[in-house]
N, C-alpha and C positions, 0 to 999 in steps of 0.2 A: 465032497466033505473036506478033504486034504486041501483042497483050495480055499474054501471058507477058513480053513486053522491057520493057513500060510498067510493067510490075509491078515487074521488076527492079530498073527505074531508079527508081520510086518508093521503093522500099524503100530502095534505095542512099541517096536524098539526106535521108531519112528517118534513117538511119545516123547520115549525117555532120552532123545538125544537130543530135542527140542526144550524137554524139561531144562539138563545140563546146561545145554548154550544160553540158554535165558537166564539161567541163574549166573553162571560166567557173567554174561552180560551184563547184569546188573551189577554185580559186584564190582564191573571194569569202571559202570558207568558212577554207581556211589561215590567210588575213591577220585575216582578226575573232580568229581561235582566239586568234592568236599576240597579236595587242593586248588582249584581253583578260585572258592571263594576266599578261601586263606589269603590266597596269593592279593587277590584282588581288592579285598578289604586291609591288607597293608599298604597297597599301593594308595585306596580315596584316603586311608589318615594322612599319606603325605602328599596327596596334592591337597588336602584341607589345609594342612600348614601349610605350603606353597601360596595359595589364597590368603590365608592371614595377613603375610605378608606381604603381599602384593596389593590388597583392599587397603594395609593399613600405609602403606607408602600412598597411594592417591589419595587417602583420608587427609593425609599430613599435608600432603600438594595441594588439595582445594581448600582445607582448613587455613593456610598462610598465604593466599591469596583474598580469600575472604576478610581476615585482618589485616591485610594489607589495605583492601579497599576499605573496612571501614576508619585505618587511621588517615589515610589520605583524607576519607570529607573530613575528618576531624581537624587536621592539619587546615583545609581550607577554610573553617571558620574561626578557626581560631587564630591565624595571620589577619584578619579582620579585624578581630576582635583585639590584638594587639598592635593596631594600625595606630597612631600617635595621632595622624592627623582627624582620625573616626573618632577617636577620643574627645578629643576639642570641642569638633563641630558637634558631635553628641550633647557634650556639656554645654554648649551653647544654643542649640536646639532643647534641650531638656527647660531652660532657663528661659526659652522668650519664649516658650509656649505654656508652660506651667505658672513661672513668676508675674512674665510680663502680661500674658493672656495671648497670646499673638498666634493668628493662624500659622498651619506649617507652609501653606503657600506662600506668607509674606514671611518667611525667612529665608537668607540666602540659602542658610548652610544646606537648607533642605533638598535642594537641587544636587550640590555635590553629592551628598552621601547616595541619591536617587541614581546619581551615574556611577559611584563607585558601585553598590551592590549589582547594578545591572551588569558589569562589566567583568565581577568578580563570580555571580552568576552561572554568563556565559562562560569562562575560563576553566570553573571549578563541576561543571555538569548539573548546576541546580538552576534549569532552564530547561522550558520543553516549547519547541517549537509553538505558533501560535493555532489553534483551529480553525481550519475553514469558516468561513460565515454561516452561518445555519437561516432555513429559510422564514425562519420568523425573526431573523434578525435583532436576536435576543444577546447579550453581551457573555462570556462563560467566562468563569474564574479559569488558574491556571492550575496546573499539576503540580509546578515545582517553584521556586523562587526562593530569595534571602531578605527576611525583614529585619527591622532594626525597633527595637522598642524601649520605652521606657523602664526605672527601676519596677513599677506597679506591673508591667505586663501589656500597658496600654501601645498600639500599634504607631507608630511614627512614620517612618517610610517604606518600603519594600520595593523591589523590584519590580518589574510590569507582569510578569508572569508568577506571582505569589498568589497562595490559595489563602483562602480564609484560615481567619483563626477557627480554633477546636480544641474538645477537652483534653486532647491527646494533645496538644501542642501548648495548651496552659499547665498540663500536666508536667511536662518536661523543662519548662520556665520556674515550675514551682522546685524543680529537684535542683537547677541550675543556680535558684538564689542562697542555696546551701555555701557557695562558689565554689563551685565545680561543675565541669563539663558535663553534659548528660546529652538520654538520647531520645528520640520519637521513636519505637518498636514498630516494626512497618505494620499497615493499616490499609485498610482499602479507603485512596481515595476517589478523587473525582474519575467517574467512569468503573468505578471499583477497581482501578489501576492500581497496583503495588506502593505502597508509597513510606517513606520513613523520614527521619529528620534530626536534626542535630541540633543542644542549646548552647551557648559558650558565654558565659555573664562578660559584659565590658566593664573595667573599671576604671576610674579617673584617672585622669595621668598622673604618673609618680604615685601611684599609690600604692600598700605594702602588699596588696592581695587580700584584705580583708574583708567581707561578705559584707562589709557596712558601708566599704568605699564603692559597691556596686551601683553604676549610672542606668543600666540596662542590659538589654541582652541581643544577642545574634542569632535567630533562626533561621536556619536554614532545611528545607524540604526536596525532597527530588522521589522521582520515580527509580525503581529499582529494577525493570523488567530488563532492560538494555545495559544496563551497569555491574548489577551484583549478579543475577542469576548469568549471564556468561561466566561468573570466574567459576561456576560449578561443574561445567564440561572438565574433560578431561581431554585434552590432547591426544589425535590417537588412538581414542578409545576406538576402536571397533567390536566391540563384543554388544551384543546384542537386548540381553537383560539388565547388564547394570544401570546401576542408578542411584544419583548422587544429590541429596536433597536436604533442607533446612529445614528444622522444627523447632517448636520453645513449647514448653509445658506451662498447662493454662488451668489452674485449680487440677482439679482430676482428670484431665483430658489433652491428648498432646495436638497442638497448633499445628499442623504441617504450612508452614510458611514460602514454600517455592515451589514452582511446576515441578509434577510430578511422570513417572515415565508412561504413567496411561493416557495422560493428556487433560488431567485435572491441572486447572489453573489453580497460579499461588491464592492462599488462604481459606480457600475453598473445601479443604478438609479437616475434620477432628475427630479422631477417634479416642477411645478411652486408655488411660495410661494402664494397660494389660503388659505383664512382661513378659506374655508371650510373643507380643509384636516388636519390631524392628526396632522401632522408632522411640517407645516405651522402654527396651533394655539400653538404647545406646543413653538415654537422657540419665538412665540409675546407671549405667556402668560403662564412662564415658574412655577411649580406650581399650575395652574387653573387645573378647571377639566371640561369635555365638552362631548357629544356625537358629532362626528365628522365622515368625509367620509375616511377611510387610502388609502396605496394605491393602492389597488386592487377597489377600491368604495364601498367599502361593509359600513354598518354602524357600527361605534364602540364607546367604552365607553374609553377614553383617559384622561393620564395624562402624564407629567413627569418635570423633571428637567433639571437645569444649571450646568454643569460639571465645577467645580472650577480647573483651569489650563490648559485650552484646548477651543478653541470656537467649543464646540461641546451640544449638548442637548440629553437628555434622553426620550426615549416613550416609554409609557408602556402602551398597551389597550387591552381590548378584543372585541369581535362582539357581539351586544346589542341581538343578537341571541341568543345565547351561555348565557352571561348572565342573560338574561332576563328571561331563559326556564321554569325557577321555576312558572312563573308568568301567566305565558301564561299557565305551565300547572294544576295552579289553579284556570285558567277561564274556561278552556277547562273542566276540574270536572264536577265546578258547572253548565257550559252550559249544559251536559250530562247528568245532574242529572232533569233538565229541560226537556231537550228532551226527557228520559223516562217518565214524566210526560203527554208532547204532545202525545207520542205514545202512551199510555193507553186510552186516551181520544180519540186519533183518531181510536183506533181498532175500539172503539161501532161504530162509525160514516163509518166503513168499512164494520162492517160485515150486517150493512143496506143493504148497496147496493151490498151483496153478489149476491146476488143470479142475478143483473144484469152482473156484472162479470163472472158471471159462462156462464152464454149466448152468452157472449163475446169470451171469453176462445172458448165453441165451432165453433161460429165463424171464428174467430183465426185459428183451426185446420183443419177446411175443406179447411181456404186457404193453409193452411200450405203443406195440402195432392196435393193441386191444383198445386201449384208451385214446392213442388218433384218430381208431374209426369212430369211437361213443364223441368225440370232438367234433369230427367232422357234420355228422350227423345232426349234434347241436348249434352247430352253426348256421346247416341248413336250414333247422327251425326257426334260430332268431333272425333270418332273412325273409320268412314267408311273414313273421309277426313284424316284424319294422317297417317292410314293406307297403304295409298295409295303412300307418302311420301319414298325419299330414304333415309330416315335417319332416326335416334331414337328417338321420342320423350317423354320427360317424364313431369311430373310438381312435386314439393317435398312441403310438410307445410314446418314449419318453424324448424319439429324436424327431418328433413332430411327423411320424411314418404314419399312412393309414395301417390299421388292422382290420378294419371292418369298415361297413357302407352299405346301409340300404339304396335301394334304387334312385330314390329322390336325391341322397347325398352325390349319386355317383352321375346323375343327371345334371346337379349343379354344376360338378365338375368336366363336365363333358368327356366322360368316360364311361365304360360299363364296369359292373361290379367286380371282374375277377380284374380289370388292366387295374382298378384304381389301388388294389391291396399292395402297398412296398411302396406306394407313392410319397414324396413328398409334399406336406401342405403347400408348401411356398411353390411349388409347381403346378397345383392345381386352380390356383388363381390367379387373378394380374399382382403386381408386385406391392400395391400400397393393401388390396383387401387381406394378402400373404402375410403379410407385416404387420397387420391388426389384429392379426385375428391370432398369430406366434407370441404376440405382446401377452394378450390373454391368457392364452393357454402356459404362458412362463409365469404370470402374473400366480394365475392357478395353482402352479404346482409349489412355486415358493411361499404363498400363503396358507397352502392344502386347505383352501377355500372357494364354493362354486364360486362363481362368476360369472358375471349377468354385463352385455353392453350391445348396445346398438351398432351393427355396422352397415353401411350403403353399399350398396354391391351394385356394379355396374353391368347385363343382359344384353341379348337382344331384345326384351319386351322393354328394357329403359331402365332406369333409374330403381330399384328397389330396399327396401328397407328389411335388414334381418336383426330380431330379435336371437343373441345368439349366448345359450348358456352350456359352460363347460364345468365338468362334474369330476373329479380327483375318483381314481378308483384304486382300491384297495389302500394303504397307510403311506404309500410311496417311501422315497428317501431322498437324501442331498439331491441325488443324482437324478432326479426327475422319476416319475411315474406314467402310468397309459391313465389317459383320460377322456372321458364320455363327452361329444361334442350335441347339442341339440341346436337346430338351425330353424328360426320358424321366420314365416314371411311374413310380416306384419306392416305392406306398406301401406292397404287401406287404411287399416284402421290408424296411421299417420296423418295420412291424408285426409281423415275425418276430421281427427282433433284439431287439424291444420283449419281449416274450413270453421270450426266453432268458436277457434278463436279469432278469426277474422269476421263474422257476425256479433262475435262479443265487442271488438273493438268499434265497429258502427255503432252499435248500441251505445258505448259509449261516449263516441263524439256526440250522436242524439242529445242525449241526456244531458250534456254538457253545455249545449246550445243552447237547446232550453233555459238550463238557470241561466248562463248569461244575459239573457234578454229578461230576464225579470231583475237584475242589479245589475245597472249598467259600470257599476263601480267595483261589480267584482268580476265584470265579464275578461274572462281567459284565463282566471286565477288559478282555478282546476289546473289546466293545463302549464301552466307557470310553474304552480308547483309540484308539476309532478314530472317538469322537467328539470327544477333544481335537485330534487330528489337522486333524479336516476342520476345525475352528474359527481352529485355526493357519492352513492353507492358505489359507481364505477372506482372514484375517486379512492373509497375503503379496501377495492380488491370485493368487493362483497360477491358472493355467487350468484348466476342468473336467475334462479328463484326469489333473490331477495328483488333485483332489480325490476325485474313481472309485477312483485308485489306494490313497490311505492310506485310505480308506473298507472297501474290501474285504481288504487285506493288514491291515489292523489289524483284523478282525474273525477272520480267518482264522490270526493270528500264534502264539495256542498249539494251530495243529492238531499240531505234531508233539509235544505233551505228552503223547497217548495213547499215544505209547513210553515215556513216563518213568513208574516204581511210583508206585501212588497213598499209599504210606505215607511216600516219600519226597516228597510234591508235600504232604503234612500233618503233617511231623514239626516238630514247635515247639523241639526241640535247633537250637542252629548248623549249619547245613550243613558236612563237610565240604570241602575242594577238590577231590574227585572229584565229590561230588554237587552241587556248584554246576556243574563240568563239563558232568553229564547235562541238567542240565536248562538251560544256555548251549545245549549241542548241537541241544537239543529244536529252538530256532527254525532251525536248518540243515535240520533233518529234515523241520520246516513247508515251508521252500522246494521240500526235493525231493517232497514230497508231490502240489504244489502245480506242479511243474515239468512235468507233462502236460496239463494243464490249459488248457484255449483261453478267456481272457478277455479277450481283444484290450487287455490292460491290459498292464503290465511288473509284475505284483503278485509272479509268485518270485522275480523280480530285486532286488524294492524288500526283500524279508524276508531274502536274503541276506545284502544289506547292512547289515542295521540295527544288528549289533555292529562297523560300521565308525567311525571316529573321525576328527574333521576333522585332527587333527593326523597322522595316519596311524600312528597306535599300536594300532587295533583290529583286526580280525580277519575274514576268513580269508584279506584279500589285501594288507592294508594301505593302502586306499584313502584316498587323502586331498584335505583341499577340496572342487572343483566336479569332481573326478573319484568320487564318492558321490551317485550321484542324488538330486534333491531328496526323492521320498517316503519315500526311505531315512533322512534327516537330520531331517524332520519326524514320522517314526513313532518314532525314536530317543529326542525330545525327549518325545512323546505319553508311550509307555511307560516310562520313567524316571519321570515325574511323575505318572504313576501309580500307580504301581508304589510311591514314597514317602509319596504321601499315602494307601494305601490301606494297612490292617491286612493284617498274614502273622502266618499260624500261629507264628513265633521272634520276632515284635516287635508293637509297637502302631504306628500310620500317625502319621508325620511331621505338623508343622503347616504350611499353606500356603503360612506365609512362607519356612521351612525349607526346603521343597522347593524353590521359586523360587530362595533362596539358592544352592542348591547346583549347582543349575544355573547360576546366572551365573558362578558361581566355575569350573564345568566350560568356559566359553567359549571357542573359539578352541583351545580343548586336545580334550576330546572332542566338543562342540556346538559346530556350525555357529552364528551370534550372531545371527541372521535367527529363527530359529526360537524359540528361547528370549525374543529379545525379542518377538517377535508372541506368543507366550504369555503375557509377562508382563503384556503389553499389553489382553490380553481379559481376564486375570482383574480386574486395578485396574481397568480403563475399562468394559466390556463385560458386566458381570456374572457373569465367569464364576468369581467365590469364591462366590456363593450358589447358582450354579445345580450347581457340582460341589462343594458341602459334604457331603452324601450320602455321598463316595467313602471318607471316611473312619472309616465306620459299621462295625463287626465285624459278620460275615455272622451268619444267624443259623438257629438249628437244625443245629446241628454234632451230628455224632454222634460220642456219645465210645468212642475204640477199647476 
């Protein structure tokens, strides 16, 4: 009994000395907390000013480089524009072209001023190299150049690399004939390239500067991507977030006008003038400085300026993250210098209750031994049930290790069940099925979706085919997951399919012979066009199921001709419009022919449609666009161009260019422009004018009725 009360009492004072130190403790640890953050939130106010002033000195560096570059183009056209001798010939071109009526080719002057701009041009950076030739051999405006026009705005001469006029650019002609200088606000031009421009009114020589002595004007255009947005770096910079960017306010919404640091290209964003964002407070409070949202949402420390000669603003901020690290990681110090202090005081208060721990611990490990054996046991279960299975099963962690394997899995591997547990996949097979099959399985777990693919695995019995799908188990994370592998052997039933579709394709030569020999005018056609077809499709990038489909629907497309009379399929009079009817109808009749038919293809679908029309004018549903299957649109383009360059009984066969002509003229109206130009494309590029010259040979051994 004296020992139970000693206990008691030990324990009591035990209590109470654990009570005290905690309480110490805390009070040691409130008061550091509280100085600490004092300390620490004087110190981010002053590197928040430190920032102020450092954002707002690079604000000032790229803001005066910015107007520096735009008085320079200003400077270069308007030395142009005060050229004495551009005056003259201006005036003198304005006169024999307006007065006298005279082309600008038959005026001298024209020529000079055509080399000055060209030269002034290249000197002044309002010149962009020429473009490659493109393979339709099409001619392209240019990006940038310097024109020269009349008082009305009408174009006179320009440099070789000058883009067309636009409202933007008669816009800027219209503020110019005020007399004064004005500007083109950049724009996306050709290519949606960065583009802006400059007007400078020309006026007669000697004359007072008055809007009424104006002859014309000097535009000049250039790209910005290589000019302006350089001067926005900052030299130097190495910090990580910042980011230094142009905007203009556009009605209620701000323009961001320059690449941005996520990798949006210039003009590509607009968001709403909110003054909670960056970009929003710098345009209302041009010089302020603020912590603001940019615009990805992130928080950041911002300033910037007002660009003198342009309605455009300067930002410059970085992420209060970034920023701030210093700060954060001199609270993070002293908090740790704290927390060793808690840990020392809490070992004593640990190693008290050591020794309940240590009971625990035991504990702890008899369950521990409890639940290995209910584990083991389980496992021996799902080895008697998998086992039993006709297929392989496996599971893998997350670093491609087996965990489990039934027999069959562990037979594939040439191992038994216990050597193969710890293995590596990439060890249990040859090194390319290793690598197919780790593809997968990472495929898997970054999608945490099964997945399903075929892979050939090479045996002693030969060559085999495994159907192989892998299962994510349980939610996983970043860092990969175990995942259920099922292996099943599916090379028969390859080998079946293999086998049916090679009695489908007899079948189809069959069938194709046949029509041949009843229209000797359209004998091979099938096959013609179902070889322009597949060459188009390859041509689009199309996938192997599309190319299956116009492969076999274009061999198959005059089966419904054996309804139509064979005097009619070789009458060399004009058809009339009933017998153009029958034999339009024929391809309907192919489809239903064709419509029982199991060839895991959409092939009576695609013959259906093939007198459909992109514009929705064809037939028999009015389908139109990308509501017209692709092999429909591609067998459409096939058979027409066959069909033209090849002889009929009532005509001789079109010439190659002729056909291609008429097709392009059909564009956008009955052909889809994808298809025709991958055709036109094979024939110039690809050889496909000699290799289908042939088509337009007259069949031969006709027999005459």
């Amino acid at each position: 009994m004296s020992d139970i009360i000693e206990e008691t009492s030990t324990r009591k004072r035990t209590y109470k000395i654990l009570s005290v130190g905690a309480i110490a403790l805390a009070s040691v640890v409130i008061a550091g907390v509280w100085g600490t953050l004092s300390f620490v939130n004087s110190q981010r106010e002053r590197d928040i000013q430190n920032w102020e002033v450092q954002l707002g000195i690079v604000a000032d560096s790229r803001a005066a480089d910015v107007q520096r570059w735009i008085t320079e183009q200003k400077a270069a056209v308007l030395s142009l524009a005060e050229n004495e001798s551009l005056q003259i010939y201006l005036t003198q071109l304005v006169i024999e072209t307006g007065d006298n009526g005279s082309k600008i080719t038959d005026v001298p002057e024209a020529g000079y001023l055509i080399n000055l701009l060209n030269n002034q041009a290249v000197i002044s950076g309002f010149w962009e190299p020429e473009e490659p030739e493109i393979r339709a051999n099409v001619a392209r405006p240019g990006r940038a150049g310097i024109a020269l026009t009349d008082a009305t705005g009408q174009l006179l001469v320009s440099s070789g690399s000058m883009p067309p006029m636009n409202p933007a650019i008669r816009a800027g002609m219209a503020e110019a004939a005020n007399g004064v200088a004005a500007i083109i606000d950049i724009y996306e031009g050709l290519d949606g390239e960065p583009t802006m421009g400059f007007v400078q009114p020309v006026y007669s020589i000697q004359n007072e500067g008055s809007k009424d002595d104006i002859i014309g004007f000097i535009v000049g255009l250039r790209t910005v991507r290589k000019s302006l947005f350089p001067t926005l770096h900052q030299p130097g910079d190495t910090l990580e977030t910042t980011d230094t960017y142009l905007v203009r306010k556009s009605d209620k919404l701000i323009d961001y006008i320059s690449p941005l640091g996520d990798g949006t290209d210039a003009l590509k964003r607009k968001l709403t003038a909110d003054a909670k964002l960056a970009a929003a407070f710098v345009v209302e409070n041009p010089g302020s400085f603020a912590a603001r949202s940019n615009y990805l949402g992130d928080e950041v420390l911002v300033t910037g300026r007002a660009i003198s000669g342009a309605p455009w603003y300067l930002v410059r901020s970085i992420t209060t993250i970034e920023a701030l690290a210093e700060s954060k990681q001199r609270l993070n110090t002293m908090l740790g210098v704290f927390l060793l202090l808690i840990i020392g005081v809490t070992g004593t208060v640990i190693a008290v209750w050591r020794h309940g721990t240590s009971l625990r611990a035991a504990e702890l490990a008899a369950k521990y031994k409890e639940t290995a054996d209910n584990l083991s046991e389980r496992t021996e279960f799902l080895k008697i049930v998998t086992d039993q299975q006709p297929n392989a099963i496996a599971v893998f962690d997350k670093d491609d290790h087996y965990t489990f394997a039934n027999k069959m899995a562990a037979d594939d591997a040439q191992m038994n069940q216990t050597e193969i547990i710890g293995r590596s996949l990439l060890t249990a097979f040859n090194k390319d099925v290793g690598n197919q099959l780790k593809e997968i399985l990472d495929r898997g777990r970054r999608e945490k979706e099964i997945q399903s693919e075929l892979v050939h695995v090479q045996t002693e019995e030969g060559d085999r085919v495994w159907m192989s799908e892998f299962v994510p188990l349980g939610k996983g994370d970043e860092h990969g997951s175990e995942m259920l592998g099922v292996f099943q052997d599916i090379t028969e039933v390859v080998a079946e399919r293999e086998q049916r579709e090679k009695v489908l394709r007899s079948l189809v030569r069959t069938l194709v012979a046949f029509l041949d020999r009843r229209d000797p005018y359209s004998a091979n056609q099938s096959a013609r066009v179902a070889e322009v077809a597949i060459a188009i499709s390859e041509e689009l990038g199309a996938e192997d199921r599309i190319r299956r489909t116009v492969d076999i629907a274009g061999n198959l497309m005059n089966l419904g001709k054996i309804l139509v009379p064979p005097e009619l399929l070789t009458k060399t009079e004009n058809l009339t419009d009933e017998e153009k009817a029958i034999i339009r109808d024929s391809m309907f009749a192919s489809a239903d022919l064709l419509e029982g038919v199991r060839f895991d293809l959409p092939v009576a679908e695609a013959l259906r449609q093939l007198q459909e029309h992109w514009d929705g004018s064809g037939q028999p549903r009015g389908l139109k666009e990308e509501a017209i299957s692709l092999p429909a649109r591609i067998l459409l383009v096939a058979n027409d161009y066959v069909g033209m360059v090849s002889a009929r009984a009532y005509r001789p066969a079109l010439s190659i260019n002729r056909a291609l002509s008429i097709l392009m003229e059909g564009t956008d109206k009955k052909y889809d422009r994808r298809p025709v130009s991958a055709l036109i494309n094979y024939v110039e590029n690809k050889g496909g004018r000699e290799d289908w010259a042939h088509f337009s040979n007259p069949p031969e051994n006709i027999e005459e009725s």
